[in-house]
mmCIF file of the N, C-alpha and C atoms, coordinates in Angstrom:
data_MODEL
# 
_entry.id   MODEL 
# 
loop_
_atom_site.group_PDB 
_atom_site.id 
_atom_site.type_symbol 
_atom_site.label_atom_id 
_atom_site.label_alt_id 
_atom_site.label_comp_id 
_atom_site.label_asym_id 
_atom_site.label_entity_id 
_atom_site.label_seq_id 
_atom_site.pdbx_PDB_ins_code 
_atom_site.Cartn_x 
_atom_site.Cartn_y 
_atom_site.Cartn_z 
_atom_site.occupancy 
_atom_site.B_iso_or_equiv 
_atom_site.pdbx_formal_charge 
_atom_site.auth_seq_id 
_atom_site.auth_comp_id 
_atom_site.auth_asym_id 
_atom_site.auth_atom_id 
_atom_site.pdbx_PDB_model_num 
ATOM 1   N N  . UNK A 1 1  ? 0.850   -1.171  0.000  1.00 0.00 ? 1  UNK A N  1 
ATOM 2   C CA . UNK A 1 1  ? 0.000   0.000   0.000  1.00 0.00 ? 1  UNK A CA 1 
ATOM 3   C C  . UNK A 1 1  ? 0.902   1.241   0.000  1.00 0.00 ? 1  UNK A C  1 
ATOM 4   N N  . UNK A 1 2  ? 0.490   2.240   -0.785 1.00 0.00 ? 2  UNK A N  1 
ATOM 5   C CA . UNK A 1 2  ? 1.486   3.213   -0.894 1.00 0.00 ? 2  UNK A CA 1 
ATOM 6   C C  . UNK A 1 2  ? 0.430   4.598   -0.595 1.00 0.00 ? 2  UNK A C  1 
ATOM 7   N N  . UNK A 1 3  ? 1.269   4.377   0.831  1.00 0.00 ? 3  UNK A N  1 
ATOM 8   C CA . UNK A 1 3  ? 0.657   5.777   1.368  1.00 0.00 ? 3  UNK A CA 1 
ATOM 9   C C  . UNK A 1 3  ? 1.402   7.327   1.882  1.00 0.00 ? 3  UNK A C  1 
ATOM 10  N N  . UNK A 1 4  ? 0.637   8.416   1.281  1.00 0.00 ? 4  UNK A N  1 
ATOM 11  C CA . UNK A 1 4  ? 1.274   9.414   0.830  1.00 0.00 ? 4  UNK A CA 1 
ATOM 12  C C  . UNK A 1 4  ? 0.534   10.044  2.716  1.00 0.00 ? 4  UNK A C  1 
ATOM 13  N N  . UNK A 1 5  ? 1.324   10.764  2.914  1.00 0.00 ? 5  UNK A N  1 
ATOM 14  C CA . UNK A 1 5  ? 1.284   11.826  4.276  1.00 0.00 ? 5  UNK A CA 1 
ATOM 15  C C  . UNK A 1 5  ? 1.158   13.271  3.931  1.00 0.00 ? 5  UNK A C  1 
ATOM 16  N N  . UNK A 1 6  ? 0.058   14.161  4.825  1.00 0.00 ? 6  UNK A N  1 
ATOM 17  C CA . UNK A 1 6  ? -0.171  15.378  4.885  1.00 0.00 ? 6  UNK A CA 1 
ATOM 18  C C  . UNK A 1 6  ? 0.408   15.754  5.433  1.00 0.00 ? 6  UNK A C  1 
ATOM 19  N N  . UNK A 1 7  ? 1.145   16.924  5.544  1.00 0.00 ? 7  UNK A N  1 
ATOM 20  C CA . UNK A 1 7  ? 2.102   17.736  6.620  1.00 0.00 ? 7  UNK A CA 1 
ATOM 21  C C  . UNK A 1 7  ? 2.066   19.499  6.409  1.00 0.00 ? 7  UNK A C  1 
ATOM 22  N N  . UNK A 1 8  ? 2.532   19.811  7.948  1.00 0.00 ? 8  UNK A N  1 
ATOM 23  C CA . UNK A 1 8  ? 1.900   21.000  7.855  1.00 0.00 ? 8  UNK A CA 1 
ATOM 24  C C  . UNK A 1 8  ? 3.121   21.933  7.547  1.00 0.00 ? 8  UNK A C  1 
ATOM 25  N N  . UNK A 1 9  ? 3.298   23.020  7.845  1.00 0.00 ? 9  UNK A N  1 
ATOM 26  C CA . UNK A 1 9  ? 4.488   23.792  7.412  1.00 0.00 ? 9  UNK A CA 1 
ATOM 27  C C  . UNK A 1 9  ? 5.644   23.682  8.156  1.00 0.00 ? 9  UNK A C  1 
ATOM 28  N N  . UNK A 1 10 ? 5.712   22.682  9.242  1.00 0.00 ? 10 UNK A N  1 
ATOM 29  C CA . UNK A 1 10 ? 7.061   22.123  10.090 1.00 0.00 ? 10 UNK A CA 1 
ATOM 30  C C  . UNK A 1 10 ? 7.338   20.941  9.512  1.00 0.00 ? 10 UNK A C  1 
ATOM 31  N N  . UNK A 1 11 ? 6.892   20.543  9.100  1.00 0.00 ? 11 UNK A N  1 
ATOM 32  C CA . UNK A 1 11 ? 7.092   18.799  8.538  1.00 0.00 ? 11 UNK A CA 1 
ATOM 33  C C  . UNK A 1 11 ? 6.472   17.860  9.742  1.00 0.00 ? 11 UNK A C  1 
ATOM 34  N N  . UNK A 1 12 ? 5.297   18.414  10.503 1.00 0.00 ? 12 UNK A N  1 
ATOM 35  C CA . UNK A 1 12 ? 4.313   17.573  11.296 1.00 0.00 ? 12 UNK A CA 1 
ATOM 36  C C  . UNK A 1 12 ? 3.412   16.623  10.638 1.00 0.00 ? 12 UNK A C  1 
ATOM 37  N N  . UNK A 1 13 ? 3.311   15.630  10.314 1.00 0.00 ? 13 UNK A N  1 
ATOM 38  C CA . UNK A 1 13 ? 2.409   14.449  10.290 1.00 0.00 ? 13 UNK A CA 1 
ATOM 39  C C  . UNK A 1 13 ? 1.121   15.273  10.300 1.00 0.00 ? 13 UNK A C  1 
ATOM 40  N N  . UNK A 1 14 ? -0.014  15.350  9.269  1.00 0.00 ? 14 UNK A N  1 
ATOM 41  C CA . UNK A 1 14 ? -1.310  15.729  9.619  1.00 0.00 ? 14 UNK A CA 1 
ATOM 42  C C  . UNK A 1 14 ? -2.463  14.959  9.601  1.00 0.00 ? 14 UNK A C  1 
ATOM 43  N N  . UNK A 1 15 ? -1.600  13.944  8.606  1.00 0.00 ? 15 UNK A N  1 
ATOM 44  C CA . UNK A 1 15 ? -2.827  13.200  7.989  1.00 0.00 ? 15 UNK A CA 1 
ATOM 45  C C  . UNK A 1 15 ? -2.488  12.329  6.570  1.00 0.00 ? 15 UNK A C  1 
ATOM 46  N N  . UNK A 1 16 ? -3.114  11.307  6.352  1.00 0.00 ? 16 UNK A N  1 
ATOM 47  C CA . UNK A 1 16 ? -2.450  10.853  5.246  1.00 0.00 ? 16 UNK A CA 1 
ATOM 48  C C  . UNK A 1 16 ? -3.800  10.521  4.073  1.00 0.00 ? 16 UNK A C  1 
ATOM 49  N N  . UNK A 1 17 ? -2.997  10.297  3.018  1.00 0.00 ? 17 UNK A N  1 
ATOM 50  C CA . UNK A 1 17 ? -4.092  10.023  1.783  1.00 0.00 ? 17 UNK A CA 1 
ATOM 51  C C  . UNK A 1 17 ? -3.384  8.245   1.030  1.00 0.00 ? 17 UNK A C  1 
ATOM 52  N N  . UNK A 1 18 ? -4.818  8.050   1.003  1.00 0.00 ? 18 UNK A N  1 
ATOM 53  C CA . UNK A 1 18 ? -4.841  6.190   0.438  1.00 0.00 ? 18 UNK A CA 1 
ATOM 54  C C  . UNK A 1 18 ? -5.335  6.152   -0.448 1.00 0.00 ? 18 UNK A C  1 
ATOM 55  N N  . UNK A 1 19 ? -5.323  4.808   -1.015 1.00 0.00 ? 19 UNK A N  1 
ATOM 56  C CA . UNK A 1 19 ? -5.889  4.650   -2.029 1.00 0.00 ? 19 UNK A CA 1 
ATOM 57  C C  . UNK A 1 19 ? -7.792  3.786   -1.762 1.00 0.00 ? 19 UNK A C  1 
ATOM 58  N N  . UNK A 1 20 ? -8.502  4.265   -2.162 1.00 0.00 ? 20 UNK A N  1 
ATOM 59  C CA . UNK A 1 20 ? -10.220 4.262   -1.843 1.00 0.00 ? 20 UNK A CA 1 
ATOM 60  C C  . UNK A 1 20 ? -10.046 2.889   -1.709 1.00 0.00 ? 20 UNK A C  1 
ATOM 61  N N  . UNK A 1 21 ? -9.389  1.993   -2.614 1.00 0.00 ? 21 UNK A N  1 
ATOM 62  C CA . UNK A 1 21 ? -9.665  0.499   -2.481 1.00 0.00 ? 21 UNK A CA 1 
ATOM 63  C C  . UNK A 1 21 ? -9.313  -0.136  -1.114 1.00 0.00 ? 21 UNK A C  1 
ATOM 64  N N  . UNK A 1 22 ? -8.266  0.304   -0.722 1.00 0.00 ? 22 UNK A N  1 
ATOM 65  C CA . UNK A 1 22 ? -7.340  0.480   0.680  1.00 0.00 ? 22 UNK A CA 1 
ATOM 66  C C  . UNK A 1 22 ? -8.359  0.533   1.766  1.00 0.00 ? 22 UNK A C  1 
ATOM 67  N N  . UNK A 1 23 ? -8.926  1.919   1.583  1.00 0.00 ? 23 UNK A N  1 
ATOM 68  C CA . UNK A 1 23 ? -9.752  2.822   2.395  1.00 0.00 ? 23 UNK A CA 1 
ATOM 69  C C  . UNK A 1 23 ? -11.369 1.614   2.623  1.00 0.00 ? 23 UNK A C  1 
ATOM 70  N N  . UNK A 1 24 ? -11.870 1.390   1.347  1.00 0.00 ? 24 UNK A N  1 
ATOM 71  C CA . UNK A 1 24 ? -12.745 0.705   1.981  1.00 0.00 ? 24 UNK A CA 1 
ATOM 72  C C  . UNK A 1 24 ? -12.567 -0.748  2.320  1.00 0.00 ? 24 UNK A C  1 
ATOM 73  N N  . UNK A 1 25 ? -11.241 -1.634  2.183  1.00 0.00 ? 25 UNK A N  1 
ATOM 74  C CA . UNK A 1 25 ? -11.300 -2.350  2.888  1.00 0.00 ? 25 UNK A CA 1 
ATOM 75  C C  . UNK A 1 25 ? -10.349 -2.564  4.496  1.00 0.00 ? 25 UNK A C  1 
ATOM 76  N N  . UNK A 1 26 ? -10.570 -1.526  4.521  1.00 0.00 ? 26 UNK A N  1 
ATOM 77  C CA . UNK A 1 26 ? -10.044 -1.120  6.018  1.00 0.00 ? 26 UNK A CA 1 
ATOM 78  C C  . UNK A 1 26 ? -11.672 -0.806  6.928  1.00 0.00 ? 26 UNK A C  1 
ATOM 79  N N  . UNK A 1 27 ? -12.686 -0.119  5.827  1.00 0.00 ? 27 UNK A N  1 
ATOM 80  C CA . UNK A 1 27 ? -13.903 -0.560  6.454  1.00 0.00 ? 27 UNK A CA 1 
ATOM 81  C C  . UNK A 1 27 ? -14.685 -1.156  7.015  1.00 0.00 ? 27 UNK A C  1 
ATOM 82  N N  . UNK A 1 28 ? -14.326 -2.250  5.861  1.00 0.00 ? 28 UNK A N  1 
ATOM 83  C CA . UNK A 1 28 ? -15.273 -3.744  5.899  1.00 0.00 ? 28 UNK A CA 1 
ATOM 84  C C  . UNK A 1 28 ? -14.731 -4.389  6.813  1.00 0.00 ? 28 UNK A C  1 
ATOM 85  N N  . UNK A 1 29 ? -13.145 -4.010  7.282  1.00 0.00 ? 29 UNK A N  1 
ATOM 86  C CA . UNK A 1 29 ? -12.735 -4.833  8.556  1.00 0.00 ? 29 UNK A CA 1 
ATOM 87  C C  . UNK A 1 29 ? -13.130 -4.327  9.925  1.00 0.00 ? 29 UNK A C  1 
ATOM 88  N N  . UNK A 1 30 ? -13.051 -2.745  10.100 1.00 0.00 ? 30 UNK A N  1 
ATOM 89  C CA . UNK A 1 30 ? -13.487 -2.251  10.946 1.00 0.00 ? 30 UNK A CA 1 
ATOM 90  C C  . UNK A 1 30 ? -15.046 -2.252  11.000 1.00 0.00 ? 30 UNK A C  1 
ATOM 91  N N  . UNK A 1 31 ? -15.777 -2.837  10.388 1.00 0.00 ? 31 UNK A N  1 
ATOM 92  C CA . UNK A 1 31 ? -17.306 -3.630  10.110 1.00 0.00 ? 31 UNK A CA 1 
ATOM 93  C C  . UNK A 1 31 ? -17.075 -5.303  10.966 1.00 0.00 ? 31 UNK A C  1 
ATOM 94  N N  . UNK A 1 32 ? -16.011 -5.924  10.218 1.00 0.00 ? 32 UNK A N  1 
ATOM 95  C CA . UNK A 1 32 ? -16.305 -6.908  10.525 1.00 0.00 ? 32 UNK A CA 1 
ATOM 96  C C  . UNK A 1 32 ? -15.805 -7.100  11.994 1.00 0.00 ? 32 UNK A C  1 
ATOM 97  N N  . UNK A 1 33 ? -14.824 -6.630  12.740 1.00 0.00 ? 33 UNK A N  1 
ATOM 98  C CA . UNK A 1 33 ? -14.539 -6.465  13.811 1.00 0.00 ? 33 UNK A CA 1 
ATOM 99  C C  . UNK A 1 33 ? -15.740 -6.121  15.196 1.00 0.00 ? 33 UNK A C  1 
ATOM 100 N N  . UNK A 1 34 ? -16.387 -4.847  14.933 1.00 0.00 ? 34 UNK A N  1 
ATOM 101 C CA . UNK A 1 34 ? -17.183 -4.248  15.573 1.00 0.00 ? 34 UNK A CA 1 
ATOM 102 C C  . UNK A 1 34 ? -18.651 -5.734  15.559 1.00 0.00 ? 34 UNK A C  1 
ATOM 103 N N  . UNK A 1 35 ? -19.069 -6.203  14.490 1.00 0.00 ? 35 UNK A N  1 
ATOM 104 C CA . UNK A 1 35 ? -19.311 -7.589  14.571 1.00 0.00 ? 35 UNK A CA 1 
ATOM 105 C C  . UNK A 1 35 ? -19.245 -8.681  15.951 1.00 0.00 ? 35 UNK A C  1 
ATOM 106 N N  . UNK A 1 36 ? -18.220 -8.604  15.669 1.00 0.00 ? 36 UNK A N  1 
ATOM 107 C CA . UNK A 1 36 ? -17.406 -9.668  17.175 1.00 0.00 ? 36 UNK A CA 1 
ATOM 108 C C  . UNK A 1 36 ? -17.364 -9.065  17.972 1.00 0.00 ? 36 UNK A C  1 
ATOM 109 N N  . UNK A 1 37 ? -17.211 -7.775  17.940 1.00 0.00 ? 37 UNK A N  1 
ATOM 110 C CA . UNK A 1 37 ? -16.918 -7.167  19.718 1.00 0.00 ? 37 UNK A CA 1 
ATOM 111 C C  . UNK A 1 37 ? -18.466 -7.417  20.386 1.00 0.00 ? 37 UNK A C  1 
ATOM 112 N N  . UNK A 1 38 ? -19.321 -7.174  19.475 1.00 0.00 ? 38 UNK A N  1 
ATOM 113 C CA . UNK A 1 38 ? -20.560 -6.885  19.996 1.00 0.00 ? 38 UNK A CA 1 
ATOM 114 C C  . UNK A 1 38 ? -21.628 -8.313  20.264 1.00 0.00 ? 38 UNK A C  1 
ATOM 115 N N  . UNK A 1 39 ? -20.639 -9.181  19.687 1.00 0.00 ? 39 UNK A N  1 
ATOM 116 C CA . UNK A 1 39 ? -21.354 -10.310 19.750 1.00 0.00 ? 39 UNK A CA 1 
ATOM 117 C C  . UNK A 1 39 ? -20.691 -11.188 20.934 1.00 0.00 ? 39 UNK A C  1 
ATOM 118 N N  . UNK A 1 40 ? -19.084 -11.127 21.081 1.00 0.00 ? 40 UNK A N  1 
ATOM 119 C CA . UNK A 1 40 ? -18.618 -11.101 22.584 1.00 0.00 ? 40 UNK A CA 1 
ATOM 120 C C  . UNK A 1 40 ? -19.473 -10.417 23.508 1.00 0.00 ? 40 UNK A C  1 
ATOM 121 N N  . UNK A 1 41 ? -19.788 -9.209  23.196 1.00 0.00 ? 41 UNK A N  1 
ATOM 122 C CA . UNK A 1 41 ? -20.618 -8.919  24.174 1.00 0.00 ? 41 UNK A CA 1 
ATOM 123 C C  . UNK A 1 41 ? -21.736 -8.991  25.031 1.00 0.00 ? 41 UNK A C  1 
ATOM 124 N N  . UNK A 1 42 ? -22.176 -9.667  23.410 1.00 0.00 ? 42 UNK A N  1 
ATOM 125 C CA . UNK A 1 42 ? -23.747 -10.454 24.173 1.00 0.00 ? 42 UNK A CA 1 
ATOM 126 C C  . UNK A 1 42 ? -23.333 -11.786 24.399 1.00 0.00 ? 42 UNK A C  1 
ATOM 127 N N  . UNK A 1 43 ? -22.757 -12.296 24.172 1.00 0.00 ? 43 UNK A N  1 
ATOM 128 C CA . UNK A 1 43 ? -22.474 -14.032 24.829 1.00 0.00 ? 43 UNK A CA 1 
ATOM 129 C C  . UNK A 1 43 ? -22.547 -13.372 26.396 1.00 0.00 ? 43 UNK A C  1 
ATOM 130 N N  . UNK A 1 44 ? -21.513 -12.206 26.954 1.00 0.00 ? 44 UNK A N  1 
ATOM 131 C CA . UNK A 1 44 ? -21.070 -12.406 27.942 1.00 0.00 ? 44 UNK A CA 1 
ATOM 132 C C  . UNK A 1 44 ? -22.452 -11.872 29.221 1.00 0.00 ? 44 UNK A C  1 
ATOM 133 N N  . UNK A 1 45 ? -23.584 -11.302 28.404 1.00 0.00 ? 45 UNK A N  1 
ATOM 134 C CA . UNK A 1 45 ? -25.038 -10.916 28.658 1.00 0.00 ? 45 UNK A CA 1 
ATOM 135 C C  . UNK A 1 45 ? -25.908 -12.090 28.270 1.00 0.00 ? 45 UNK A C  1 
ATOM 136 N N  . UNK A 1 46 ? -25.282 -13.245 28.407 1.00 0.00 ? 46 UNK A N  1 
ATOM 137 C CA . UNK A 1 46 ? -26.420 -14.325 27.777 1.00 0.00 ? 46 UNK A CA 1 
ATOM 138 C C  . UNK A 1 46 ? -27.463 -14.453 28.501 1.00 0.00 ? 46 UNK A C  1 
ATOM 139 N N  . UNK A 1 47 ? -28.251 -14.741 28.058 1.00 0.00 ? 47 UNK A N  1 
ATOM 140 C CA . UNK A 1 47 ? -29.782 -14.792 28.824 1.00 0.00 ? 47 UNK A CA 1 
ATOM 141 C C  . UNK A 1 47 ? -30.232 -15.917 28.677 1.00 0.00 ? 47 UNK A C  1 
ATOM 142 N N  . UNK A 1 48 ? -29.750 -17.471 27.880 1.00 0.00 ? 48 UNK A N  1 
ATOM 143 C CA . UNK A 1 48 ? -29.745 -18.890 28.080 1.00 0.00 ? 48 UNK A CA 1 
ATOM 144 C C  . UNK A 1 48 ? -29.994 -18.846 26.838 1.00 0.00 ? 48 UNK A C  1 
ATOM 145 N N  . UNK A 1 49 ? -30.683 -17.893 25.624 1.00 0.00 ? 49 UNK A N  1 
ATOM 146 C CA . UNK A 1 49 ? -31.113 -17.687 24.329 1.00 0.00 ? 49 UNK A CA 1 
ATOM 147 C C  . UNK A 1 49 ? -29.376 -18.065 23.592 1.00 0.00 ? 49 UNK A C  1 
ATOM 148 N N  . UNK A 1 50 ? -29.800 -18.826 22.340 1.00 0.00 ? 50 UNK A N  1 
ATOM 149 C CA . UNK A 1 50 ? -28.335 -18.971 21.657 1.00 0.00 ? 50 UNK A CA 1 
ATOM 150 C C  . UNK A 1 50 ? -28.761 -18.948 20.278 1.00 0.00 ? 50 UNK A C  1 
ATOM 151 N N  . UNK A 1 51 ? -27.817 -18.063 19.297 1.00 0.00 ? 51 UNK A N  1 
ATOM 152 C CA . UNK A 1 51 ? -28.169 -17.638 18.154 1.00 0.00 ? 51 UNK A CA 1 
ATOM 153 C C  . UNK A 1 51 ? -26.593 -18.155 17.633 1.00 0.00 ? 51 UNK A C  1 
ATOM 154 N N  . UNK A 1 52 ? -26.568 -18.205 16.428 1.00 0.00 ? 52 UNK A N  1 
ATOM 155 C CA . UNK A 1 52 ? -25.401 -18.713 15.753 1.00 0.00 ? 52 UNK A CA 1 
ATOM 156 C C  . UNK A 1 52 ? -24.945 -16.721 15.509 1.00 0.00 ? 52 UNK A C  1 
ATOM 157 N N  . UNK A 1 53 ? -23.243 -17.098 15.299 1.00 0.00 ? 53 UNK A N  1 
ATOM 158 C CA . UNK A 1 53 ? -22.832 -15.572 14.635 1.00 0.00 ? 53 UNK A CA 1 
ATOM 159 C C  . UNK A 1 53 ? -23.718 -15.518 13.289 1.00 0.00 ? 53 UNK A C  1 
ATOM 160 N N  . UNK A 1 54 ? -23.471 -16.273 12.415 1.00 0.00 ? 54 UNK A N  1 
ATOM 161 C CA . UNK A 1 54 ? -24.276 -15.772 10.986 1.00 0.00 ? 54 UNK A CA 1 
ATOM 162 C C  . UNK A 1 54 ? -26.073 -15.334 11.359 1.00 0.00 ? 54 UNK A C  1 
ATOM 163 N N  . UNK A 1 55 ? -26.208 -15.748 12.127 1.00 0.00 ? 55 UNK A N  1 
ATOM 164 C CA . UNK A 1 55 ? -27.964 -15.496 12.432 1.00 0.00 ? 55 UNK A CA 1 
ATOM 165 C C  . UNK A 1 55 ? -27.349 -13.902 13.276 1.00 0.00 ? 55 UNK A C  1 
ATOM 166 N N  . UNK A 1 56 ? -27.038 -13.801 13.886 1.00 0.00 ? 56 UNK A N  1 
ATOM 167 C CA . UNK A 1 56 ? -26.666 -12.382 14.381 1.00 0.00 ? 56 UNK A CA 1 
ATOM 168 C C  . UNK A 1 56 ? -26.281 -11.352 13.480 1.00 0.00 ? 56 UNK A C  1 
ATOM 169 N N  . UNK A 1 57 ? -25.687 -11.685 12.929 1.00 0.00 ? 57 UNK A N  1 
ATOM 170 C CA . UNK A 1 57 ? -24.958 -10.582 11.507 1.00 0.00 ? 57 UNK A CA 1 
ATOM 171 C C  . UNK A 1 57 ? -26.128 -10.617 10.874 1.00 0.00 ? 57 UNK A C  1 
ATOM 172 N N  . UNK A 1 58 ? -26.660 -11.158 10.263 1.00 0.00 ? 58 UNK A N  1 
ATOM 173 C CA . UNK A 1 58 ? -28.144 -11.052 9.337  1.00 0.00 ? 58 UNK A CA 1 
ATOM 174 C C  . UNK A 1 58 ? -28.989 -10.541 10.104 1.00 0.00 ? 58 UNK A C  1 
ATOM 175 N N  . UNK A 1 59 ? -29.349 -10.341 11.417 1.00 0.00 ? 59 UNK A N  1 
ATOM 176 C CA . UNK A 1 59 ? -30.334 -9.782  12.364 1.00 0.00 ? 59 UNK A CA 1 
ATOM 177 C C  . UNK A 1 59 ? -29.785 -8.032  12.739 1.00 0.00 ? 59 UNK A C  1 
ATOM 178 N N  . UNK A 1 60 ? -28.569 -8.222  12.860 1.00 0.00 ? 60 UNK A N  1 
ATOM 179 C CA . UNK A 1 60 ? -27.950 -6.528  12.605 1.00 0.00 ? 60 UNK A CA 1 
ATOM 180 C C  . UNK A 1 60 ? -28.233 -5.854  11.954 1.00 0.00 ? 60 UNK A C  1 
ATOM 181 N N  . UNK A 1 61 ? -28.003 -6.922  10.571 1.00 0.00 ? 61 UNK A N  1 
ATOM 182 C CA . UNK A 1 61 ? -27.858 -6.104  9.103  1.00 0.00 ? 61 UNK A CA 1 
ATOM 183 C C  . UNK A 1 61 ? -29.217 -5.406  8.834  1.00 0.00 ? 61 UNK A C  1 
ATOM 184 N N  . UNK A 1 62 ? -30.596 -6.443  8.943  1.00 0.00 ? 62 UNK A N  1 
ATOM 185 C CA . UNK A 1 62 ? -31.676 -5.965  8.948  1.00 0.00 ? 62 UNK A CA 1 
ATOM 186 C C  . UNK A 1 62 ? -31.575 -4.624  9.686  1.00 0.00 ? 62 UNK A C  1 
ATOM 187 N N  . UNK A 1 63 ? -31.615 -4.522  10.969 1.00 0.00 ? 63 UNK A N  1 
ATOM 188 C CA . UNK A 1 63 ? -31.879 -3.446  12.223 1.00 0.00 ? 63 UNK A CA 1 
ATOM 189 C C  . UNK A 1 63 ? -31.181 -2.284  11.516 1.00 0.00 ? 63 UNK A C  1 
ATOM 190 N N  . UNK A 1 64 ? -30.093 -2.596  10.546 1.00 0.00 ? 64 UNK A N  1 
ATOM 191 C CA . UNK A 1 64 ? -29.095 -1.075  10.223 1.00 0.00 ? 64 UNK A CA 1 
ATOM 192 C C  . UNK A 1 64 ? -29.764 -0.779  8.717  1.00 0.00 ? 64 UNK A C  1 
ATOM 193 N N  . UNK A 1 65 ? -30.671 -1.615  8.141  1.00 0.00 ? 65 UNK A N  1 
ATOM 194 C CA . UNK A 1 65 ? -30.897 -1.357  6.920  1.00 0.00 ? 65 UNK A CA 1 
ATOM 195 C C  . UNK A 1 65 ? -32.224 -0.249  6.613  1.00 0.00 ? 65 UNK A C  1 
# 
């Protein structure tokens, strides 16, 4: 990945620029991540109810659609 850096008039780090393909699959991971955190989370809130991960992700997806 070839990533280019913003900088300000000291040569400070501001910010950098990617490439979109890069960019959105840095998304879909930070998607698929947030996924698991939240589904760790409810295991650890179990209420005796048990859903598979793929039945959870499809029950999200609905709720965000």
């Amino acid at each position: 990945m070839k990533t280019q850096f913003i900088t300000d008039d000291t040569g400070k780090k501001m910010g950098i620029l990617l490439p979109i393909k890069e960019y959105n699959r840095m998304l879909e991971e930070l998607d698929e991540f947030e996924d698991v955190k939240l589904y760790d989370k409810a295991k650890r809130e179990d209420d005796g109810e048990r859903i598979t991960l793929s039945e959870y992700v499809k029950n999200r997806k609905k709720k965000n659609a």
